[in-house]
C-alpha positions, -999 to +999 in steps of 0.1 A: -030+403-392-026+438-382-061+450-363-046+425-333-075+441-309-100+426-341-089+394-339-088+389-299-122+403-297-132+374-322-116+354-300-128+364-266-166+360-288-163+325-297-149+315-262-166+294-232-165+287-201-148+257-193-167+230-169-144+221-136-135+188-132-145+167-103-118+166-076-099+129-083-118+109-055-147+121-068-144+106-103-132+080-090-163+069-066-186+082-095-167+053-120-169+026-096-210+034-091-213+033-127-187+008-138-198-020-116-236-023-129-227-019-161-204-043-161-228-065-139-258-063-168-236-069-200-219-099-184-255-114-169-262-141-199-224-154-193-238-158-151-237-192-144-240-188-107-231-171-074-199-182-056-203-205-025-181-188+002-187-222+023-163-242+003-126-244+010-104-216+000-132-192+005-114-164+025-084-162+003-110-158-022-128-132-003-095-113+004-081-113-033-114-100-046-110-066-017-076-064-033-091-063-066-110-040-059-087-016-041-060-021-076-090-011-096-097+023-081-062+030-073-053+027-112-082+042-124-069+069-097-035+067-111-052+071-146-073+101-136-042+118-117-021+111-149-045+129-177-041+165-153-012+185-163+008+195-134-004+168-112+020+145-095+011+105-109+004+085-082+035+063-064+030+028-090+045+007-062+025+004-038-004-004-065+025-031-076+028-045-040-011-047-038-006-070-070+018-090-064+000-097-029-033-104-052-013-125-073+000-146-043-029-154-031-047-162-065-019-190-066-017-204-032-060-210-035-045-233-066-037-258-045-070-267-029-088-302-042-124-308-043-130-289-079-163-300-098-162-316-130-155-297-155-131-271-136-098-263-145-110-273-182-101-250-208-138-248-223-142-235-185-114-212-190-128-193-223-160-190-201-144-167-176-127-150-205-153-142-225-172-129-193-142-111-184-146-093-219-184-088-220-186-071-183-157-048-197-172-038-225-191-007-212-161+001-182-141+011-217-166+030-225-168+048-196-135+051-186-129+066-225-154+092-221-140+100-182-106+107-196-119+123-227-132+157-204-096+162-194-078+155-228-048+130-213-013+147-214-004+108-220-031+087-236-013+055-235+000+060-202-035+068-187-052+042-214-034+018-199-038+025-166-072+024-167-071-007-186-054-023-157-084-006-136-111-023-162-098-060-160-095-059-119-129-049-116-140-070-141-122-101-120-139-091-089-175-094-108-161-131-121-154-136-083-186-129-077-197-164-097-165-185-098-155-215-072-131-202-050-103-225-056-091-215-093-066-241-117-038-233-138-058-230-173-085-209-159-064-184-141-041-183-174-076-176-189-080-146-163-048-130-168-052-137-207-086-119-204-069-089-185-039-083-206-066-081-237-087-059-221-058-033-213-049-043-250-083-033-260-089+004-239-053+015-250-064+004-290-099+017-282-088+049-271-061+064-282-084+087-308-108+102-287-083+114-262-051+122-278-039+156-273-004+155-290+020+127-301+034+120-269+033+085-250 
């Protein structure tokens, strides 16, 4: 093309503004304030009950769910931080400390006796799986369309991030109506439930936000 002025003008025509992003904390609060009900409402028919914080185990129980929590928004952070070129990616380690911390205490609350009939089952197990999966559901939707405004540098990397965002907060609404002592099956059922749900945001999402081919 020669008439260079032409085609920049034609440009410069068909151009529009471009909508600032929220600052990072910002997006994150505004997920958690959406994630959470959501997540609350498609998981309610799978709501057996509300978790007794009387019985034994109960603050260990308590503690894992803050730390839950606190790995949810910091890799939905990490996630957010990630998709924005230039940004610095948050420091991974400390979100790995929180988990192994989580972890720990998930398995010292195995020890504790008094479980009702029927815990520690593996028909008890899929229940917290499947509930895991429903109350998901619309924090993969949301979380897609969240990274989708800022077209990922590295959609698996931030997919998967927020995947491991998704399946914390979706444990902390299972803590919400789960004993507080947990057995081997079920909590292989929980981590089961995570790894597919981190399986299912990276599968999920990799169209809608690619920008190139990199990982």
């Amino acid at each position: 093309m020669r008439n260079h002025d032409r085609f920049i003008d034609q440009l410069s025509g068909s151009a529009t503004p471009v909508k600032r992003l929220w600052p990072v904390g910002w997006r994150v609060a505004a997920w958690i304030l959406l994630v959470l009900p959501c997540g609350a409402i498609s998981s309610w028919a799978l709501h057996g009950r509300f978790t007794d914080w009387s019985q034994p185990g109960a603050l260990s129980a308590l503690l894992a769910l803050l730390l839950a929590f606190m790995l949810g928004s910091g890799a939905i952070a990490g996630s957010f931080t990630l998709s924005l070129a230039g940004r610095q990616p948050l420091r991974l380690k400390w979100l790995a400390l929180l988990a192994l911390c989580w972890l720990g205490l998930n398995l010292s609350n195995m020890t504790f006796a008094g479980a009702p009939a029927g815990a520690g089952e593996f028909g008890e197990g899929i229940h917290c799986y499947l509930f895991m999966l429903s109350a998901s559901l619309p924090m993969v939707a949301i979380s897609i369309t969240a990274l989708r405004r800022s077209r990922a540098l590295y959609p698996g990397r931030s997919l998967a991030l927020a995947g491991c965002g998704i399946a914390f907060m979706s444990s902390l609404l299972l803590s919400l109506c789960h004993e507080t002592h947990l057995h081997m099956i079920d909590f292989a059922m929980h981590m089961a439930a995570g790894a597919t749900i981190i399986a299912m945001t990276v599968f999920a999402g990799r169209r809608w936000i690619r920008l190139d081919g990199r990982i």
